[in-house]
VOKE-316943 format. One record per residue: x, y, z of N, C-alpha, C in turn; residue in one letter. Coordinates in Angstrom, 3 decimals. Example, Ala and Ser with C-alpha at 12.3 -4.5 7.8 and 13.67 -1.06 7.14 Angstrom:
((13.190, -5.690, 7.800), (12.300, -4.500, 7.800), (13.200, -3.300, 7.800), 'A') ((12.850, -2.250, 7.080), (13.670, -1.060, 7.140), (12.900, 0.030, 7.870), 'S') 
//
This chain:
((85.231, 131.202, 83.744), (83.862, 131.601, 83.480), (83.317, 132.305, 84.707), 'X') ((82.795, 132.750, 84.263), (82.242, 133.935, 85.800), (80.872, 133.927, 85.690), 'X') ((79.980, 134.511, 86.895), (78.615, 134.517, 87.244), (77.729, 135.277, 86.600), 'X') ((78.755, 136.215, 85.516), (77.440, 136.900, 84.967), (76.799, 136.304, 83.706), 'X') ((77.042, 135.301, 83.373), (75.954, 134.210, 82.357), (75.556, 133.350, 83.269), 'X') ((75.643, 133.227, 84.752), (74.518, 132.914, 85.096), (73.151, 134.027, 85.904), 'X') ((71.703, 132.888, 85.502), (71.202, 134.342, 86.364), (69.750, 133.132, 87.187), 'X') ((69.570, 134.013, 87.955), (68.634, 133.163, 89.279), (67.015, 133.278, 88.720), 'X') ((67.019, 134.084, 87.624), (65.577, 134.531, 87.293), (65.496, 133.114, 86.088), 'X') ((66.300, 132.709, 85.717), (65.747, 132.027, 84.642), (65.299, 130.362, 84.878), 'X') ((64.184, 130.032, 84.169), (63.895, 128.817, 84.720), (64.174, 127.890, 84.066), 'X') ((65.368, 127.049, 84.628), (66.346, 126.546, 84.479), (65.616, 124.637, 83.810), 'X') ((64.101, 124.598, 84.237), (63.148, 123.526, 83.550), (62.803, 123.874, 82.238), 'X') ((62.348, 125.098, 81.920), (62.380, 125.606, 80.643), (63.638, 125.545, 80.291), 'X') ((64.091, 125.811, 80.275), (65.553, 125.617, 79.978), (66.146, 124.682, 79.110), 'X') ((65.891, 123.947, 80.309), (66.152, 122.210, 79.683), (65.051, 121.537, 78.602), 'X') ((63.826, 121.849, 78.918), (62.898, 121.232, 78.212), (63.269, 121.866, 76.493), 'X') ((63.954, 122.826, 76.073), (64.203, 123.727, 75.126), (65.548, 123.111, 74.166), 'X') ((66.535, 122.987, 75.566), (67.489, 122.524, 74.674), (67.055, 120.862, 74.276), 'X') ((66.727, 119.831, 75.361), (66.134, 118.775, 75.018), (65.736, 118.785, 73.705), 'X') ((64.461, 119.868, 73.079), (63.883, 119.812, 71.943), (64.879, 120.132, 71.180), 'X') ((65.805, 120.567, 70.926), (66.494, 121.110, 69.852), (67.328, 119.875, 69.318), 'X') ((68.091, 119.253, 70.584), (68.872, 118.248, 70.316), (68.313, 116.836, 70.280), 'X') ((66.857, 117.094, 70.577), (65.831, 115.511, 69.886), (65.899, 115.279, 68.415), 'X') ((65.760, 117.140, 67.745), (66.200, 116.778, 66.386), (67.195, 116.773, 65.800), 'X') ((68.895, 117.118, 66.871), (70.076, 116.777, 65.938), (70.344, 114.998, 65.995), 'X') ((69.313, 114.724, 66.893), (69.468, 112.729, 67.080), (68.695, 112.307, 65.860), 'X') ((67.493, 112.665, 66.094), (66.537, 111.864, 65.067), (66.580, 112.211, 63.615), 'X') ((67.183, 113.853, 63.090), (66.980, 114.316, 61.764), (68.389, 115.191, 61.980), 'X') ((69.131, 114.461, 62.086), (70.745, 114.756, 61.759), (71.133, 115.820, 60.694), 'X') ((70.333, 115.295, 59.516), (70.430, 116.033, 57.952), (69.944, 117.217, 58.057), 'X') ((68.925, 117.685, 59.424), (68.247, 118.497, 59.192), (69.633, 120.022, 58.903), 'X') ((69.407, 121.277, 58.534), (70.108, 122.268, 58.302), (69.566, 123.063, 59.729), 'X') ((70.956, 123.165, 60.947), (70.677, 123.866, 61.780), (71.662, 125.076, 61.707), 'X') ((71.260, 125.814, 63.117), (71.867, 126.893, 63.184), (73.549, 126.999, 63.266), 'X') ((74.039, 125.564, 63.164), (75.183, 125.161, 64.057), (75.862, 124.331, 63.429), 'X') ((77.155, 123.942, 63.212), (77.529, 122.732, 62.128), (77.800, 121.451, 62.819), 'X') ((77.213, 120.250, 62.497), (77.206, 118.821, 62.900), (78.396, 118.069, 62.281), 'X') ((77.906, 116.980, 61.929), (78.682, 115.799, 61.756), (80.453, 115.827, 61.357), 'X') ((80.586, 114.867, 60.155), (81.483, 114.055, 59.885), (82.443, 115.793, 59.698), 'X') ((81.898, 116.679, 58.315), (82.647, 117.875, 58.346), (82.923, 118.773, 59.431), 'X') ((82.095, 118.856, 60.873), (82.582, 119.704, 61.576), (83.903, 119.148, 62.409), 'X') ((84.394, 117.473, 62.575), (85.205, 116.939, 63.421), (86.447, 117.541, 62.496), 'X') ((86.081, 117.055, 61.061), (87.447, 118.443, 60.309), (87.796, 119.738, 60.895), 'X') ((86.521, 120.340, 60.488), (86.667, 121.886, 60.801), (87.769, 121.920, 62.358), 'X') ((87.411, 120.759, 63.379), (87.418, 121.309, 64.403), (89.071, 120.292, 64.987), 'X') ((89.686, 119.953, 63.467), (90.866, 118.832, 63.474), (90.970, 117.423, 64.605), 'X') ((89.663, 116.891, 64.753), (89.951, 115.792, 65.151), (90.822, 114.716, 65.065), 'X') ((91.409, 114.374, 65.118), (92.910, 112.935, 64.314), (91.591, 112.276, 63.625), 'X') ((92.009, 112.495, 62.096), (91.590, 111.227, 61.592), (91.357, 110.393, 61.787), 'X') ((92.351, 109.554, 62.174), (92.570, 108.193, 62.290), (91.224, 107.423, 63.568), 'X') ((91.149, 108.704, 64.343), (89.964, 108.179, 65.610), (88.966, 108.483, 64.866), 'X') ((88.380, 109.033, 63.621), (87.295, 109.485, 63.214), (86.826, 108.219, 62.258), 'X') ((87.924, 107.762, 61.321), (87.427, 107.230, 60.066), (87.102, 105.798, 60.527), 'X') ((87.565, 105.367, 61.470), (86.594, 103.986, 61.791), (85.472, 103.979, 62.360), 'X') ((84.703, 104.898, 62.903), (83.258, 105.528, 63.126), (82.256, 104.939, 62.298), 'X') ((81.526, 104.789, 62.698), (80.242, 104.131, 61.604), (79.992, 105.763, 61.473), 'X') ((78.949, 106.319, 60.343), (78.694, 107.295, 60.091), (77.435, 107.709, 60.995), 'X') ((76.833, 106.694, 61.805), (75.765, 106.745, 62.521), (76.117, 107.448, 64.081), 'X') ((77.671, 107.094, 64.252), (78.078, 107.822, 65.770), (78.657, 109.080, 65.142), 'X') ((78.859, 109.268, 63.968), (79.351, 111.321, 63.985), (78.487, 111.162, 63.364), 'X') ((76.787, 111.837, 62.846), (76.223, 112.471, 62.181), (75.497, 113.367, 63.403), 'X') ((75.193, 112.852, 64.401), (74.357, 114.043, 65.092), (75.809, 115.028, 66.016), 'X') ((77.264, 114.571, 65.753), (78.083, 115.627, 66.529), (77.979, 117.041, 66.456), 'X') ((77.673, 117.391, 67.197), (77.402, 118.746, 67.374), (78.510, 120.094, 68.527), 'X') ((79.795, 119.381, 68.486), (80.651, 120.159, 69.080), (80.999, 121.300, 68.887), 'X') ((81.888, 122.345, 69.807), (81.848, 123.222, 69.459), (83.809, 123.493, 69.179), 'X') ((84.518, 122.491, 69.843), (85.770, 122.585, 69.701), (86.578, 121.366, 70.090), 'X') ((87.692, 120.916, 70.390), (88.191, 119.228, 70.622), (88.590, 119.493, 71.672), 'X') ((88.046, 118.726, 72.458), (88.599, 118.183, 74.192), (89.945, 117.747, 73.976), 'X') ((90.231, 116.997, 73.303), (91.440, 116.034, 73.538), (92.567, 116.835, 72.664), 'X') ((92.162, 118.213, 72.155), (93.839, 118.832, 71.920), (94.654, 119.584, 73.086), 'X') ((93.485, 119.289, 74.133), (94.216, 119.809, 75.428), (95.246, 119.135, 75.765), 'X') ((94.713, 117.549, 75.822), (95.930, 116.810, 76.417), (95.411, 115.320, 75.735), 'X') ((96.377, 114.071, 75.792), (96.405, 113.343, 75.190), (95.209, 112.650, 76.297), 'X') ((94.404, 111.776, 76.114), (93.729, 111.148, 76.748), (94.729, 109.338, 76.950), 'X') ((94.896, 109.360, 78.028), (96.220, 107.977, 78.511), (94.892, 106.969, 78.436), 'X') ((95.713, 105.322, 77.767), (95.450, 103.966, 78.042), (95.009, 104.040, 79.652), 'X') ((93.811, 103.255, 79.967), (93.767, 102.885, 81.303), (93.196, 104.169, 82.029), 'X') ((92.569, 104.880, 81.129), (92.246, 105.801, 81.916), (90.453, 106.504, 81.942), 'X') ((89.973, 106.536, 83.157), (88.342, 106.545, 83.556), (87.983, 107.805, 82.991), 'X') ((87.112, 108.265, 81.770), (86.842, 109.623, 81.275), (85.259, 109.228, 81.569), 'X') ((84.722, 110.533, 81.907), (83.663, 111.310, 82.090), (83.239, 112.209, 81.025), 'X') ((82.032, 111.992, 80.143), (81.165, 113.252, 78.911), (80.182, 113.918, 79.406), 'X') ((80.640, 114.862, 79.923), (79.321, 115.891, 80.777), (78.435, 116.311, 79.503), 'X') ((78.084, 115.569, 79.173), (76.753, 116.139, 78.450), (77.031, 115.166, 76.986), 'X') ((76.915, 114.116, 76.877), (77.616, 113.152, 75.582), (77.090, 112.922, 74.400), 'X') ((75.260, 113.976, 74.560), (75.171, 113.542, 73.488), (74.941, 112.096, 72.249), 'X') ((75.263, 111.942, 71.326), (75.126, 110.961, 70.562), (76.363, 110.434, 70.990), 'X') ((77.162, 110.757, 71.811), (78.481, 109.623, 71.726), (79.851, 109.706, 71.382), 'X') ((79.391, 110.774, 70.425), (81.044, 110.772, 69.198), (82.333, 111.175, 70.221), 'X') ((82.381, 111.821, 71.122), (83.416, 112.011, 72.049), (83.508, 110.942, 72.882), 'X') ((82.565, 110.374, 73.392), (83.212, 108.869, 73.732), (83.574, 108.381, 73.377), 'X') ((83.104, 107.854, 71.991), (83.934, 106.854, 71.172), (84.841, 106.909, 70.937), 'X') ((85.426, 108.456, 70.361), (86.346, 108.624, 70.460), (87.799, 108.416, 71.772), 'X') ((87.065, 108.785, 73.013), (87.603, 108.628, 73.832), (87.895, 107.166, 74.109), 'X') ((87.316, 106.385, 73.759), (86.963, 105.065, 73.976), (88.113, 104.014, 73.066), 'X') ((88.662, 104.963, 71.905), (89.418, 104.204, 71.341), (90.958, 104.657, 71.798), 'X') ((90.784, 106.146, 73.009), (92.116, 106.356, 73.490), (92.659, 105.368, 74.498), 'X') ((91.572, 105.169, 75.267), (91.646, 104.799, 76.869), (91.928, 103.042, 76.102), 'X') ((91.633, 102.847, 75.680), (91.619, 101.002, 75.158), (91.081, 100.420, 76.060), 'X') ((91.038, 98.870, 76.143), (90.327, 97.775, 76.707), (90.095, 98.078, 78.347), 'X') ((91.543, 98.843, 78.747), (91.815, 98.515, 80.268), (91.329, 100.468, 80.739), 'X') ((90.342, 100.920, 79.666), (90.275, 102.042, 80.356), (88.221, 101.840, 80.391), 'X') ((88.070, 103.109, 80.734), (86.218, 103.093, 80.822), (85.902, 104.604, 80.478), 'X') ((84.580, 104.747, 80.011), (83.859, 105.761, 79.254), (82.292, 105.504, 79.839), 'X') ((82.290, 107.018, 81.034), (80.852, 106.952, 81.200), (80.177, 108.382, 80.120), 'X') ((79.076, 108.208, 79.298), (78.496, 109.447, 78.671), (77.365, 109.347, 79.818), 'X') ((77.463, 111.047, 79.858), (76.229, 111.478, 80.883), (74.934, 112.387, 80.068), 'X') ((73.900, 112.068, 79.560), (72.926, 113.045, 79.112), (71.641, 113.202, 79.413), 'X') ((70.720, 114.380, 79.093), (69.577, 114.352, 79.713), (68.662, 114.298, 78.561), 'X') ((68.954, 113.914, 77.438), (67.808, 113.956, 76.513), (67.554, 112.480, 75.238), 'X') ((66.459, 111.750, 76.078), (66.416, 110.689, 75.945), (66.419, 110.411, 74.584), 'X') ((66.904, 110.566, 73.098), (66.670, 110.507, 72.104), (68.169, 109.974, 71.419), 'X') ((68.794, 111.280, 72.270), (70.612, 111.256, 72.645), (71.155, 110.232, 73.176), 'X') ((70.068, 109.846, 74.301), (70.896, 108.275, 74.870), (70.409, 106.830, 74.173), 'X') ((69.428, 107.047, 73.673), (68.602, 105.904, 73.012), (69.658, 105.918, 72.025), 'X') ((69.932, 106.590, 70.596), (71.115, 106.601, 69.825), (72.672, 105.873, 70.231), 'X') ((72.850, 106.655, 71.376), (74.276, 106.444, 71.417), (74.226, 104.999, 71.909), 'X') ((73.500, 104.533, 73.183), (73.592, 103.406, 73.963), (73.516, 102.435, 72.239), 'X') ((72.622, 102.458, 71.596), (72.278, 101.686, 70.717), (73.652, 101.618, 70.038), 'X') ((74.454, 102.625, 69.400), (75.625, 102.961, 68.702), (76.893, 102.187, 69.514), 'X') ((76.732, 101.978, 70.755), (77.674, 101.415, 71.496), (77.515, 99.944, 71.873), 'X') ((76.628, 98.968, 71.822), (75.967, 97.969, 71.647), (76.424, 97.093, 70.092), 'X') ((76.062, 98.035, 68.818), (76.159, 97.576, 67.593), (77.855, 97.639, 67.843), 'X') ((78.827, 98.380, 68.196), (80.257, 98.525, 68.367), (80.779, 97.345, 69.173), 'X') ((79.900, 97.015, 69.697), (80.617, 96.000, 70.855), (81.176, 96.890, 71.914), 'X') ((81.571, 97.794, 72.320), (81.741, 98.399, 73.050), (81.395, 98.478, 74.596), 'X') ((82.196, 97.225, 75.346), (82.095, 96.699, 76.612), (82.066, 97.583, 77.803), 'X') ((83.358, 98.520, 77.499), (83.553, 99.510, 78.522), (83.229, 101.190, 77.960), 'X') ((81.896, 100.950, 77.769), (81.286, 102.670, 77.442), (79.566, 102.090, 77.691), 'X') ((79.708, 103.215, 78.587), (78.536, 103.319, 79.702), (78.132, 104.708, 79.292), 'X') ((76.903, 104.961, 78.956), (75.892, 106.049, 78.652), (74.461, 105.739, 79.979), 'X') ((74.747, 107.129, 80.610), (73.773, 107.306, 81.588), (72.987, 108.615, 81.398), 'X') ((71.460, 108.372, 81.986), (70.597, 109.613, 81.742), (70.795, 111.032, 83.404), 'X') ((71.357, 111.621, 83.324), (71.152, 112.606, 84.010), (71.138, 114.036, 83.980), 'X') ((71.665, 114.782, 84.791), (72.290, 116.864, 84.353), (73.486, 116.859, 85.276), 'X') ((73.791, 118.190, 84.483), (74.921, 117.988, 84.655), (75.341, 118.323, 86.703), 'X') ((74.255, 119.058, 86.394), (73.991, 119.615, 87.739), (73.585, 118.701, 89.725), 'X') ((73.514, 117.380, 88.369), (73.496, 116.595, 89.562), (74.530, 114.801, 88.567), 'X') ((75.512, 114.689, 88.655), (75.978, 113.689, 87.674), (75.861, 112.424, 88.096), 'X') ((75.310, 111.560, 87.731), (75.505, 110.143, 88.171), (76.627, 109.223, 88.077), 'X') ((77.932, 110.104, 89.095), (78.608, 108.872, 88.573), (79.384, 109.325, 90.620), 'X') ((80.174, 108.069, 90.977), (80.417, 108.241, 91.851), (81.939, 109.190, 92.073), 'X') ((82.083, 109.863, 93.944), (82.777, 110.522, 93.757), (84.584, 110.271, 93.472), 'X') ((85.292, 110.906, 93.009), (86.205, 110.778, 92.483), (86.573, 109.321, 91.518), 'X') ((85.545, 109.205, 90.918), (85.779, 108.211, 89.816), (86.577, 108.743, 89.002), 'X') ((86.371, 109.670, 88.186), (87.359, 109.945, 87.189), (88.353, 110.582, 87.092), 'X') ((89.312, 110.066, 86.041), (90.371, 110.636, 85.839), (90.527, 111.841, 84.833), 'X') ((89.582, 111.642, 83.956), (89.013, 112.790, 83.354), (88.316, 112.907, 82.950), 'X') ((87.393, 114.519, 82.865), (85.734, 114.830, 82.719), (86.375, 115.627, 81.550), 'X') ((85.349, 115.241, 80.506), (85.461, 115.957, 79.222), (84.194, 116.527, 78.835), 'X') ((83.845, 117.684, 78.361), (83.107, 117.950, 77.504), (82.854, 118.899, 76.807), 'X') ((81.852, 119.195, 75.862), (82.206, 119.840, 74.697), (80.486, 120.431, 74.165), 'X') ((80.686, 121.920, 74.581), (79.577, 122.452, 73.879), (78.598, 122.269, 75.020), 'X') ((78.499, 122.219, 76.195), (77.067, 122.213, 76.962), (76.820, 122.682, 77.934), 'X') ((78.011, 123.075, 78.541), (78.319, 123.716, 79.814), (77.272, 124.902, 79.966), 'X') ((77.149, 126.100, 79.087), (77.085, 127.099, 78.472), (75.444, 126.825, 78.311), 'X') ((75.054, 126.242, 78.117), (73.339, 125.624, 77.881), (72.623, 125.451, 79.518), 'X') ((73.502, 125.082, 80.493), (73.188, 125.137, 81.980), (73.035, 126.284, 82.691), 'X') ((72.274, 126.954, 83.301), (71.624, 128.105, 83.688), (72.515, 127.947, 85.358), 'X') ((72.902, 126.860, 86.129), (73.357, 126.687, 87.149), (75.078, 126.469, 86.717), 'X') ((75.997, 127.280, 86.158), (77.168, 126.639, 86.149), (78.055, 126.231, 87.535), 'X') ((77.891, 127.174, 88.337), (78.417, 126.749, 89.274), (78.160, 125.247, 90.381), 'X') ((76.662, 124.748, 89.859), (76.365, 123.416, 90.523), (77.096, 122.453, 89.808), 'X') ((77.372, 122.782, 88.346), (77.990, 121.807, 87.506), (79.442, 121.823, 87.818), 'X') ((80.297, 122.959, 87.524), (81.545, 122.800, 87.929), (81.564, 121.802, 89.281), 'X') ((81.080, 122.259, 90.061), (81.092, 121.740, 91.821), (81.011, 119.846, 91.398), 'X') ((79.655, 119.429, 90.119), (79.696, 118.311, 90.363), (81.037, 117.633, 89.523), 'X') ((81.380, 118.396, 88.358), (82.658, 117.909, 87.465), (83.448, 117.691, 88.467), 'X') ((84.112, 118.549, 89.613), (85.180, 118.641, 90.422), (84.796, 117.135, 91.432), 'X') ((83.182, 117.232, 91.672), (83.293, 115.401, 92.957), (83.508, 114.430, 92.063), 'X') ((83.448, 114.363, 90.662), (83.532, 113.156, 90.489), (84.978, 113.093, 89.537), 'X') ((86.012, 113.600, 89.486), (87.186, 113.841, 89.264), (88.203, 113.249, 90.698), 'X') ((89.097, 112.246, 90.383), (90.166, 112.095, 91.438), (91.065, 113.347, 91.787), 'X') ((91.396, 113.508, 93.074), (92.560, 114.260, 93.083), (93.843, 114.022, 92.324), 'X') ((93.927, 115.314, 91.502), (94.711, 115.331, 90.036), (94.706, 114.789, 89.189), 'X') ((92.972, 115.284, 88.858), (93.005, 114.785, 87.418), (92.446, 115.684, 86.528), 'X') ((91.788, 115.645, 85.617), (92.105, 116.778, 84.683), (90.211, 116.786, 83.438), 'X') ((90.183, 118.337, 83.897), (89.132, 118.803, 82.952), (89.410, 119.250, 81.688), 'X') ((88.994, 118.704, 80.391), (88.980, 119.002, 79.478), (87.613, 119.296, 78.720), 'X') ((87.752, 120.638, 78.802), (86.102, 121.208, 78.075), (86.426, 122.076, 77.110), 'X') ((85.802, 121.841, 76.033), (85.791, 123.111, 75.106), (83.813, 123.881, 75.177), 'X') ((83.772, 125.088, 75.107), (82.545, 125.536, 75.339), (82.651, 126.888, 74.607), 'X') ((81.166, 127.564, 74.987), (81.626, 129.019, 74.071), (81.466, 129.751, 75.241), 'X') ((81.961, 131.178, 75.041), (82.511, 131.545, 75.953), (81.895, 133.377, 76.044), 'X') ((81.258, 134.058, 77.009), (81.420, 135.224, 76.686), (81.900, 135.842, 77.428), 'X') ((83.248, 136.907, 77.279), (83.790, 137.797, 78.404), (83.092, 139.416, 78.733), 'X') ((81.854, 139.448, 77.925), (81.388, 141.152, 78.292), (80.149, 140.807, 78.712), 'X') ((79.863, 141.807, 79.466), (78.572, 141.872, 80.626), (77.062, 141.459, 79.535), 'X') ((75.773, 141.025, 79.846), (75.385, 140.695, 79.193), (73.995, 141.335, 79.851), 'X') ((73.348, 141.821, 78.880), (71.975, 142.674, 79.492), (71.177, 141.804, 80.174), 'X') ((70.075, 142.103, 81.297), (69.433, 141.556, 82.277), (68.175, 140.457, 81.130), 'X') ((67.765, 141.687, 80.101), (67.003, 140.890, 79.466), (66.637, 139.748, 78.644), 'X') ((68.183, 139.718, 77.876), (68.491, 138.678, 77.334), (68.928, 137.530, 78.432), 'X') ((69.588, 137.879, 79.691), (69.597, 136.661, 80.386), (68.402, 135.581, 80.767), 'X') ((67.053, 136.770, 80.555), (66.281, 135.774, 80.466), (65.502, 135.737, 79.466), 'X') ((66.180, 135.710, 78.602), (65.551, 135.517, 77.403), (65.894, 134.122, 76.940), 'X') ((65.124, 132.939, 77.227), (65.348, 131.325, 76.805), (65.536, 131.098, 75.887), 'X') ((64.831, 131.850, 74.618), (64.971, 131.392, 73.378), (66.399, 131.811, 73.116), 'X') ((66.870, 132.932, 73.476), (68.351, 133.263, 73.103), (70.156, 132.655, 73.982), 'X') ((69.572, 131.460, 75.176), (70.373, 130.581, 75.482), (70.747, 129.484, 74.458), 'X') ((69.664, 129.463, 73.591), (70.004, 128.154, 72.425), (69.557, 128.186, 70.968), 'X') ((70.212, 129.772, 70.845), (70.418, 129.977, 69.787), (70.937, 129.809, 69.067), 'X') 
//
């Protein structure tokens, strides 16, 4: 990813306060018809393993809102510390949560309190001992350095106006050799000055 989707003019509080609103209502009104495809049918579309999907209560995939699967990169190992830069309602933890098993851990990191109220709640009703949902950005992550073994995430990168503070923080809190798995969208052609700051068209 390169610097020209990012830009210094845009205000990166608006920003957030924007996507916040958007994804208050894929938490609270799931059903609603957005610009973007959610739940249980997009983990199809986007070939999740079954088998990690269908024991899901329907309450942790209805607000998923991904854009592609972290974990067809690489297998996510037993015993192993994953990181959700941006987690959302959860569904990639959980998922992750049923890779890593008993002897592994799952921190979700998000900034929009509607997202964490859901998931924390979703992980509570699961029993779910070792999955930890924390409020932060990505741009500053709350988790300590080289905790993880792997930072996953999916769909949010791309919503951050600072990518390069985020990469920088994915990389401190990653052990030496361990491994990023992100799916995001992606653009490779130059992108006019105006639309860079054009907010409404970051979260479109």
């Amino acid at each position: 990813m390169t610097d020209s989707t990012d830009s210094k003019d845009i205000d990166a509080e608006a920003l957030r306060d924007q996507v916040k609103e958007k994804y208050r209502d894929v938490a609270l009104e799931p059903s609603t018809e957005f610009h973007f495809h959610t739940g249980r049918a997009l983990t199809e579309r986007l070939s999740y393993r079954r088998s990690l999907v269908e024991g899901l209560p329907d309450e942790a995939v209805e607000s998923f809102a991904g854009v592609a699967n972290p974990f067809s990169l690489r297998e996510i190992e037993r015993g192993e510390k994953v990181v959700d830069a941006g987690s959302g309602a959860g569904f990639d933890c959980f998922v992750a949560q049923k890779l890593v098993g008993k002897t592994g851990q799952v921190v979700g990191v998000d900034m929009t309190e509607e997202m964490l109220d859901k998931s924390r709640s979703l992980g509570q009703d699961m029993n779910l001992q070792n999955v930890a949902f924390r409020e932060g950005l990505l741009e500053d992550i709350p988790v300590e350095d080289g905790w993880a073994d792997v930072v996953i995430s999916n769909g949010v990168i791309n919503l951050c106006a600072d990518k390069q503070a985020v990469m920088s923080e994915i990389f401190r809190v990653l052990r030496p050799g361990g491994y990023l798995q992100f799916a995001d969208i992606v653009n490779a052609k130059p992108i006019p000055e105006a639309a860079l700051e054009n907010i409404d068209l970051w979260t479109a």
